[in-house]
C-alpha positions as CSV (number, residue, x, y, z in Angstrom):
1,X,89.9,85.1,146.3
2,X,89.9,82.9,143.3
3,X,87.0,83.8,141.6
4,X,88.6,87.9,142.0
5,X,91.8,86.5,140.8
6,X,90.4,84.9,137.8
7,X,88.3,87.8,137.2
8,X,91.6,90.2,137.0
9,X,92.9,88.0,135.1
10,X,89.7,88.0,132.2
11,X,89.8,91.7,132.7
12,X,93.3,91.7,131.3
13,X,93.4,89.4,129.2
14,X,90.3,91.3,127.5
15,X,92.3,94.7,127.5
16,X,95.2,92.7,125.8
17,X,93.7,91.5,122.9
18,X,91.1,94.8,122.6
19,X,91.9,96.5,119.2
20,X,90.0,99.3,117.2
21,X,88.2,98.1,114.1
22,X,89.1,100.1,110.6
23,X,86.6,100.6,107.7
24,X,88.0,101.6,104.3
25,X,89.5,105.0,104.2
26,X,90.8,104.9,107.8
27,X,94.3,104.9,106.8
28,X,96.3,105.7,103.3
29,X,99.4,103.7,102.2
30,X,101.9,106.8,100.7
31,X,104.7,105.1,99.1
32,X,105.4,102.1,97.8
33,X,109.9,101.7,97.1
34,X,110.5,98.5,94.6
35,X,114.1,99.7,93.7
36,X,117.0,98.1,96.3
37,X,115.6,97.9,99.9
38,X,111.5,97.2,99.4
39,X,109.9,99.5,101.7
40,X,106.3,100.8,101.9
41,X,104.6,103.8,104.0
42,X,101.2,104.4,105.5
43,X,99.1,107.2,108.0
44,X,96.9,106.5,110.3
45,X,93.2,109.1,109.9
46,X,92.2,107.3,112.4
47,X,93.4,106.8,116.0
48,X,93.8,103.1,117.2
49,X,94.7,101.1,120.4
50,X,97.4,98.9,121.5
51,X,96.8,95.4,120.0
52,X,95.3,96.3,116.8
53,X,96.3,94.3,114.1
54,X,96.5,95.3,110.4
55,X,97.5,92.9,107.6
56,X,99.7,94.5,104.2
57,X,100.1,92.3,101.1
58,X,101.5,92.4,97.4
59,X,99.4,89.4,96.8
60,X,96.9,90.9,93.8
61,X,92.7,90.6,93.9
62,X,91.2,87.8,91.6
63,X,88.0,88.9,89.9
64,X,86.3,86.1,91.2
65,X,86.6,87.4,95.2
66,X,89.7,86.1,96.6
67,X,93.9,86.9,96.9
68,X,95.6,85.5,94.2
69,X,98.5,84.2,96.9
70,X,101.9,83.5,96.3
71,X,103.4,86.5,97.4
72,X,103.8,88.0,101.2
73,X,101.6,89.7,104.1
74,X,103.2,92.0,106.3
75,X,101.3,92.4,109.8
76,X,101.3,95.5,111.9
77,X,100.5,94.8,115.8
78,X,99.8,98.1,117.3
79,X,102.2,98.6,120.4
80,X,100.8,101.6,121.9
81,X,98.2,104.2,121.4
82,X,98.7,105.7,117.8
83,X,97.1,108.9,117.1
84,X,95.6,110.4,113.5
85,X,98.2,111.0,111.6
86,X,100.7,108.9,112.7
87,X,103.3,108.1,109.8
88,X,104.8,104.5,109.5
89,X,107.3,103.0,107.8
90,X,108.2,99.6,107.4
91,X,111.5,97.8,104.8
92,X,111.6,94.9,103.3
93,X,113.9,93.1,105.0
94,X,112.8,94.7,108.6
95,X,113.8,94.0,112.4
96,X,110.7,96.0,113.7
97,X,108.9,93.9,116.0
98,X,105.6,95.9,115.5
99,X,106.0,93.9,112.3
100,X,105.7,90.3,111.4
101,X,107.9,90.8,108.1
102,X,108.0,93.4,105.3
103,X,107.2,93.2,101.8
104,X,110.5,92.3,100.9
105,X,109.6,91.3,97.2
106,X,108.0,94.4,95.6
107,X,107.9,94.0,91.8
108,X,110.2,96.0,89.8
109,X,107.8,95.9,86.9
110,X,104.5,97.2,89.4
111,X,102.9,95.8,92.1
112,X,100.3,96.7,94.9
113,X,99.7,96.8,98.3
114,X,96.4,96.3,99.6
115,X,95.8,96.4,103.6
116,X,92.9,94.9,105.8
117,X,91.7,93.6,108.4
118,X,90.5,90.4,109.1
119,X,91.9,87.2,107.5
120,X,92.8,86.6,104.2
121,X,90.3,84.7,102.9
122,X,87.5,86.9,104.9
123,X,89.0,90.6,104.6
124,X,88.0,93.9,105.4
125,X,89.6,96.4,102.8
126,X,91.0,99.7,104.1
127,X,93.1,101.2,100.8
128,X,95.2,99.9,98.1
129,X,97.4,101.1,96.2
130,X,98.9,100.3,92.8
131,X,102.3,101.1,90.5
132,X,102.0,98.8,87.6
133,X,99.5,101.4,86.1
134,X,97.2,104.6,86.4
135,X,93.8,102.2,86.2
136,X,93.2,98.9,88.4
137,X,93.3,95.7,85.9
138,X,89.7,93.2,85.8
139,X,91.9,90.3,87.5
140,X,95.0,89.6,88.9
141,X,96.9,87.4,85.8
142,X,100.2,88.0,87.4
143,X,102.0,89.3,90.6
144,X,102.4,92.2,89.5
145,X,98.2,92.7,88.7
146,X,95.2,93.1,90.8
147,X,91.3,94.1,90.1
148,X,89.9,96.4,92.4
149,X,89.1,95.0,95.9
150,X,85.2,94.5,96.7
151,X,83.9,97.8,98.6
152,X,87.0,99.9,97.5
153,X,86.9,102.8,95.0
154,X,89.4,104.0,92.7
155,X,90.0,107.6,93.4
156,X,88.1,107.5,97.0
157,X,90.1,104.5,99.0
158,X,92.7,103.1,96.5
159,X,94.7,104.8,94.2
160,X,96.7,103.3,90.8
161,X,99.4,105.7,90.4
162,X,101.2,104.3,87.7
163,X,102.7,105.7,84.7
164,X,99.9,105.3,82.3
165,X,97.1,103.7,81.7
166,X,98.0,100.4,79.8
167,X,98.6,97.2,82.0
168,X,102.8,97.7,81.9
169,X,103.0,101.5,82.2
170,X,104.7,101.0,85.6
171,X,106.5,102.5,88.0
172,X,109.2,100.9,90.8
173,X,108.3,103.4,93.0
174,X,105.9,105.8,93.8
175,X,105.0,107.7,96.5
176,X,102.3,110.7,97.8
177,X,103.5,114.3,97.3
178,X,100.8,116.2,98.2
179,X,99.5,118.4,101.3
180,X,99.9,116.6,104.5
181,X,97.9,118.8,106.2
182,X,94.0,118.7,106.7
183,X,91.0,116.8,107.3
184,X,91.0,113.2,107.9
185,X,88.6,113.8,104.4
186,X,90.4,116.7,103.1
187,X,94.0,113.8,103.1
188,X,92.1,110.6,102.0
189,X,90.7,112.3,99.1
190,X,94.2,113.8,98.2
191,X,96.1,110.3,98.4
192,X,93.2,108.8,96.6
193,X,94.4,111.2,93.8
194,X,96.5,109.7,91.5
195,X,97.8,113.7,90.5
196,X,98.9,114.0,93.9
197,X,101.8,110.9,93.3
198,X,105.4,111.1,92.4
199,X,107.0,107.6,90.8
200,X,109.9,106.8,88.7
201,X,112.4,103.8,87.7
202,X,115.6,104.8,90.0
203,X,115.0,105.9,93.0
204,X,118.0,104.6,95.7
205,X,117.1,106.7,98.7
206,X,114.1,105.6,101.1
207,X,110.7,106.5,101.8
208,X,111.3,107.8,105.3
209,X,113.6,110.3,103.9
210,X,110.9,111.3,101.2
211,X,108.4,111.4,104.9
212,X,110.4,113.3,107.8
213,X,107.6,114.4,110.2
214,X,103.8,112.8,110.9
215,X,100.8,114.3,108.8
216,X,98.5,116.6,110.8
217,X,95.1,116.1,110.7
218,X,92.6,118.6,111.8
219,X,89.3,118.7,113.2
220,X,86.7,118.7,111.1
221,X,83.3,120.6,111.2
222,X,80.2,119.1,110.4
223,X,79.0,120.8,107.2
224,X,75.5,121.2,107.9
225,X,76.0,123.5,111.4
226,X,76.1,126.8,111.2
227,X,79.4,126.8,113.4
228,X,82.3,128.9,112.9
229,X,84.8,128.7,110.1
230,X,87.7,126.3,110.7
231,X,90.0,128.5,110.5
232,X,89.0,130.8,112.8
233,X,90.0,128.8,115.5
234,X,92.6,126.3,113.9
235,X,91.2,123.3,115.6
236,X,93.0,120.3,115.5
237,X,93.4,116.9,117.2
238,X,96.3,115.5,119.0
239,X,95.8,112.1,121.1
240,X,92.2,112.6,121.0
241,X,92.1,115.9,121.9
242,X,91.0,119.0,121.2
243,X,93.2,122.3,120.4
244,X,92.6,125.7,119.4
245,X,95.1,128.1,118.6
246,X,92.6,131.4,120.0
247,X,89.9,131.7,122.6
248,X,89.3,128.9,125.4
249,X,87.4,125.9,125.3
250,X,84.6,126.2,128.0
251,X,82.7,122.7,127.6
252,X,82.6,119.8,125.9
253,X,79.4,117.8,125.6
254,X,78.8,114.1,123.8
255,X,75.3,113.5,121.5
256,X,74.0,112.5,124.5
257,X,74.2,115.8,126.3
258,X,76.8,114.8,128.8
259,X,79.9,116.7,130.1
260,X,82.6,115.0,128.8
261,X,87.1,115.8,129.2
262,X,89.1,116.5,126.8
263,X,90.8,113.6,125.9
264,X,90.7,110.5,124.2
265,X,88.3,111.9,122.1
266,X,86.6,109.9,119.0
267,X,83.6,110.8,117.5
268,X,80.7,113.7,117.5
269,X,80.8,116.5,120.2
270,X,79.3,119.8,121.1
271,X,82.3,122.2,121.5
272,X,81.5,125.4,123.5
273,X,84.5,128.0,122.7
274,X,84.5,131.3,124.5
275,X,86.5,133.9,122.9
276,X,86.4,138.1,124.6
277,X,82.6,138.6,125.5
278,X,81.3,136.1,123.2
279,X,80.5,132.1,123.6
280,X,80.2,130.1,120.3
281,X,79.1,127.1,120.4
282,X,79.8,123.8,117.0
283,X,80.1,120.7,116.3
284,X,83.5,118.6,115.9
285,X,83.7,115.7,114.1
286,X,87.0,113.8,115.3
């Protein structure tokens, strides 16, 4: 009985603690509100577990490979299952226990916000985002500086959405206007896209109010099938599932050729649709 009972209790533990690793592009930070209450924003394009932890900081990116420091980190601790798409938003000065603090010292004159995983002197970048300036600096000299962090890519997973291109062209606040509809690709490469931002020097409202509903993010087809159009069936993704707005979803298979349900879905799958008389048969990517 005490070897079962410590078992359980491994077993749980484990589930506890289980948390779904990010690589970069897996979420994108959409606002970033220095003016009055600090606040930032970010979407999930990927879905993750209860327990998964994902670190936020203003701290800036030395050239030579670490944080500069000085300034805060803002941990998110995943309370439940979070689909794709999922908005969240987080102030300065916050009481939301999914949240170790806020970034409650957001530079007036530009700052960043870089997220990862990991620890802070071993992280694994997701996105960053910049207001001091349209173009990442070589080092961070200040707080209100960074360089580029190692393995992200201005314009693919970080974006510098300032007001111009010299080091103080800055904005207070900035935040992603664009579609919030698409692709997990089709939004990362539109947040990534420093045309796609808003900013300016007085803005008193918040970024929730800028942000009322979660982004949608559809299924995507693999380009090299030769599978229906997108949008001839609307697919999309909810809580790892599959939906279609015509026809009926007959089977779904895995790589590996097994029958698998729809739900909780993440990943490559044979998608057999019938729609009338005819059966059409693609690949999802979710």
């Amino acid at each position: 009985m005490k070897k079962i009972t410590l078992l359980i209790a491994l077993f749980a533990t484990t589930i506890s603690f289980a948390q779904t690793t990010l690589s970069a592009g897996d979420l994108v930070i959409v606002g970033l509100k220095g003016d009055s209450t600090d606040q930032y924003a970010f979407v999930l394009l990927k879905d993750i577990t209860t327990g998964t932890v994902i670190h936020f900081t203003d701290n800036g990116w030395l050239a030579s490979g670490s944080f500069r420091g000085g300034e805060s980190i803002s941990t998110f601790t995943a309370d439940q299952f979070y689909s794709k798409g999922t908005l969240i938003t987080v102030s300065g000065t916050t009481s939301d226990t999914r949240f170790s603090q806020g970034l409650n010292a957001l530079a007036t004159t530009g700052d960043q916000i870089i997220a990862y995983q990991g620890t802070a002197t071993s992280p694994t970048f997701i996105f960053a985002i910049q207001s001091n300036s349209s173009t990442w600096q070589s080092d961070a000299t200040n707080s209100q500086t960074s360089a580029l962090p190692k393995g992200l890519i201005n314009g693919v997973t970080a974006v510098a959405a300032g007001a111009g291109t010299g080091s103080d062209d800055e904005y207070d606040n900035i935040w992603y206007s664009g579609n919030t509809t698409g692709t997990a690709a089709e939004i990362l490469a539109a947040v990534a896209n420093n045309s796609m931002w808003t900013g300016n020097n007085n803005f008193q409202s918040y970024i929730d109010n800028v942000y009322t509903s979660d982004f949608t993010i559809r299924a995507s087809l693999l380009s090299n099938s030769t599978n229906p159009k997108l949008d001839e069936f609307n697919i999309k993704t909810t809580n790892g599932k599959i939906l279609i707005n015509q026809g009926k979803i007959a089977a779904i298979y895995n790589l590996l050729g097994q029958k698998v349900n729809n739900k909780n879905l993440d990943g490559i799958y044979i998608v057999v649709i019938n729609q009338g008389n005819s059966t059409k048969t693609f690949k999802v990517l979710l």
